[in-house]
C-alpha positions in Angstrom: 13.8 -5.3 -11.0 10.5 -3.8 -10.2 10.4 0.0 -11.0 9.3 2.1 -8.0 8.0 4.8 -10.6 4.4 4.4 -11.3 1.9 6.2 -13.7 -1.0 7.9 -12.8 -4.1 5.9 -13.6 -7.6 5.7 -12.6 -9.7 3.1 -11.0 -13.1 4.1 -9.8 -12.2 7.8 -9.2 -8.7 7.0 -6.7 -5.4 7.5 -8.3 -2.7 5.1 -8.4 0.6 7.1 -6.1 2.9 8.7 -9.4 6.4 7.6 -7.1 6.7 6.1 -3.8 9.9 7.4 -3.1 7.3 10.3 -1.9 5.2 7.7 0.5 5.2 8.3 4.0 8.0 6.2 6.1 4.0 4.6 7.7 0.4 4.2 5.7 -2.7 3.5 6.5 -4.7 0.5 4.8 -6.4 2.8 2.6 -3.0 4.6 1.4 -1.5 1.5 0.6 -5.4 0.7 -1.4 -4.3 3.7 -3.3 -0.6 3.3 -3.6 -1.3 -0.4 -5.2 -4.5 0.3 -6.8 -7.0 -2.3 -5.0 -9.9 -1.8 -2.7 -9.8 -1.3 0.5 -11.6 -4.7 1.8 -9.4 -6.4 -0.6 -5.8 -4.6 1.0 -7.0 -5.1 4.5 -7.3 -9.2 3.5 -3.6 -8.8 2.8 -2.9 -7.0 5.8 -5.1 -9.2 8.1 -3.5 -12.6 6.3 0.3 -11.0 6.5 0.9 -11.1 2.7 1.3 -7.3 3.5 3.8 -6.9 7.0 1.9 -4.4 9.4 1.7 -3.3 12.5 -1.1 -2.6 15.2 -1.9 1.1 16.4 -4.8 0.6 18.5 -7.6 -1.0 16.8 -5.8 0.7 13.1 -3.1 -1.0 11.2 -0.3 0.9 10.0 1.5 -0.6 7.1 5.7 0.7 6.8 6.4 1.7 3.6 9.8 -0.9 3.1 6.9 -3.3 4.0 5.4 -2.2 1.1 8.4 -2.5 -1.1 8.9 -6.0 0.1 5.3 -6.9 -0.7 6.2 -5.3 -4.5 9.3 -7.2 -4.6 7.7 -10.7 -3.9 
């Protein structure tokens, strides 16, 4: 079972979330970059090719975080 518990690291100055028990219930692209430790173009490719489940706000995608557990747990 994947932990949800995550150590700090460092990747070109953004740090990796320490627990996403503490997520937001909804993240932007760039929080779930952050949270996974990838660039932002590269997140949005999952996003945009529904590898990552999101949702539409607008022109913005908003990314629920038990979509982001279900991405994980893939």
């Amino acid at each position: 079972m994947l932990s949800r518990r995550r150590t700090t690291s460092t990747n070109g100055g953004s740090t990796m979330i320490k627990n996403f028990e503490q997520l937001p219930l909804v993240l932007t692209v760039s929080q779930v970059a952050q949270a996974l430790n990838l660039g932002r173009d590269t997140t949005y490719d999952l996003v945009r090719s529904g590898h990552i489940r999101s949702v539409r706000v607008g022109h913005q995608y908003r990314v629920p975080k038990a979509a982001l557990m279900e991405y994980l747990a893939a």
